[in-house]
C-alpha positions in Angstrom: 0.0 0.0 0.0 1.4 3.1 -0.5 1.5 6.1 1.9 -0.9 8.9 1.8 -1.1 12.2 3.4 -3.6 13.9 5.3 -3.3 17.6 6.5 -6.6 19.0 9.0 -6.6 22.5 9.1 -9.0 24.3 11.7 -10.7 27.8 10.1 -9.2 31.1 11.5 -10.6 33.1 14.4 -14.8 34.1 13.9 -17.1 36.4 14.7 -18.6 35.4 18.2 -21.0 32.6 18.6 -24.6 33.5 17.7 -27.5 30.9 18.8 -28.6 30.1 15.1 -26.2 31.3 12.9 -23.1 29.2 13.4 -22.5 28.5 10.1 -22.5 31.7 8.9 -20.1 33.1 11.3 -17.2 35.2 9.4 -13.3 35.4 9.8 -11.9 38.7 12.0 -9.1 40.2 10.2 -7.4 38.5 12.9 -8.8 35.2 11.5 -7.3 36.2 8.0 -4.0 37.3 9.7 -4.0 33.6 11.0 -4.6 31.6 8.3 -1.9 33.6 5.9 0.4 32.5 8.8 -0.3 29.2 9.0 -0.2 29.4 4.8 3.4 30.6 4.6 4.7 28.3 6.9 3.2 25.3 5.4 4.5 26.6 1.8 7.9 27.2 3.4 8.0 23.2 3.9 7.3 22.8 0.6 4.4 20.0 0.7 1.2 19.6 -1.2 -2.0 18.2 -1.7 -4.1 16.7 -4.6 -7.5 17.8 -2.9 -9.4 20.3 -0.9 -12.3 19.4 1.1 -14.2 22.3 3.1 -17.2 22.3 5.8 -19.8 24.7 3.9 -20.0 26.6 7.0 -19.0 30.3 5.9 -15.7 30.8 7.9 -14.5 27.2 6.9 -14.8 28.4 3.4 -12.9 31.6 4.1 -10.1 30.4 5.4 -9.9 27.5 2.6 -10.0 30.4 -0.5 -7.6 32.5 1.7 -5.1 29.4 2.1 -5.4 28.9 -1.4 -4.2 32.4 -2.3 -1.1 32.4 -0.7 -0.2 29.1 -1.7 -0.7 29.7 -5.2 -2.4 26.3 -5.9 -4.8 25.7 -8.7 -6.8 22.6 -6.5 -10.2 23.6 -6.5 -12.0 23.0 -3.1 -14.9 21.0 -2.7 -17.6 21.2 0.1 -18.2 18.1 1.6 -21.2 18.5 4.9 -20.0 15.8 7.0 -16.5 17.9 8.1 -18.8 20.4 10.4 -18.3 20.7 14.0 -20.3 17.9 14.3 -18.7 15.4 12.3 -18.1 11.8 12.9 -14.3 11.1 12.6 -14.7 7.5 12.0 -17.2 8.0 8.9 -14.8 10.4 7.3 -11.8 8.2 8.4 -13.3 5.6 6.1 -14.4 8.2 3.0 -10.9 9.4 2.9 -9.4 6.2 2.9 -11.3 5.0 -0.9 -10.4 8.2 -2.0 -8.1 7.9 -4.7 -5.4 10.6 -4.0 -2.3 10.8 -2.2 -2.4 14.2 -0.6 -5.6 15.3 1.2 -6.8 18.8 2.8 -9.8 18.9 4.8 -10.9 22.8 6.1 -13.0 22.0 9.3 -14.0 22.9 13.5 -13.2 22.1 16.7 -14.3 19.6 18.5 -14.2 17.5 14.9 -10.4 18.6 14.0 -8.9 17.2 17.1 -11.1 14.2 17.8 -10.1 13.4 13.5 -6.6 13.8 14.5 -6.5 11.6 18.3 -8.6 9.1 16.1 -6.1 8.3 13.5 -2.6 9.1 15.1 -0.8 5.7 16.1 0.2 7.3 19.5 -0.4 10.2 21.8 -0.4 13.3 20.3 2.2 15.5 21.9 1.2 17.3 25.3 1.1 20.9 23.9 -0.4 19.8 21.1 -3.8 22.0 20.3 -6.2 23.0 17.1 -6.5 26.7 18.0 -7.9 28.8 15.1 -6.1 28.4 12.1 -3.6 24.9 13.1 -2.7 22.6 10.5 -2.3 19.2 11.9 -0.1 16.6 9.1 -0.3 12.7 9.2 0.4 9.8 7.2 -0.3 6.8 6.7 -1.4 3.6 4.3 -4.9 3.4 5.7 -6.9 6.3 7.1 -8.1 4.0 10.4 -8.4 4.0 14.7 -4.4 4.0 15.1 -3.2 3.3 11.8 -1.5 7.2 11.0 1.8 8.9 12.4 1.1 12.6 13.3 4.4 14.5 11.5 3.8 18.1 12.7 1.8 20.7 13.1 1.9 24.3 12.4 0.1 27.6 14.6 -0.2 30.8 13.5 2.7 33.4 15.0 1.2 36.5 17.0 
């Protein structure tokens, strides 16, 4: 089997929480300062993916489209529902793993980002580890299953 790659990458910092309209919550300019951060640091390690996968909520979408500008890329993201805050990690654990490419980014939330990444890694993550607003998270493995992927870094925004 050959190896694939998986990068999660939590939106950037929203507009505060309102009752009924989580999903269309918008990034601060502090959210779009965050995610070009995170963005030129991942394009300084000089890795890549074959697909984009983004929650249709509004500031998941943002910070996809503004990731995508500083990185230059031509992959075209697609919305996929079942990334949300409420995701199940094990049902997308087994969609990505018949997809066909290599090199997969998937724009979500918190709680989902974290419990995705604790689900897969093959060991405990790292004690400082977090997904604050606008982490990156990078894992790899043959199968995308419960224990099956090594976590390889992640990346934070610098203040």
């Amino acid at each position: 089997m050959k190896t694939k790659r998986l990068y999660i990458l939590r939106h950037g910092n929203a507009e505060p929480f309102g009752y009924d309209q989580d999903a269309q919550r918008a990034l601060t300019e502090q959210g779009y300062d965050e995610v070009r951060s995170t963005a030129e640091q991942f394009a300084a390690r000089d890795e890549g993916f074959d697909a984009i996968f983004v929650s249709p909520y509004l500031r998941a979408q943002q910070t996809a489209s503004e990731f995508i500008k500083v990185l230059g890329t031509q992959t075209s993201p697609q919305t996929l529902d079942s990334i949300t805050p409420s995701g199940k990690e094990l049902d997308v654990a087994l969609w990505l793993h018949d997809l066909p490419y290599d090199s997969v980014l998937l724009v979500t939330h918190q709680p989902f980002a974290y419990q995705l990444v604790d689900m897969l890694a093959d060991e405990l993550l790292p004690a400082a580890f977090q997904m604050q607003t606008a982490t990156i998270a990078a894992l790899e493995g043959e199968l995308f299953a419960t224990a099956c992927c090594q976590f390889r870094w992640a990346i934070s925004p610098k203040h």
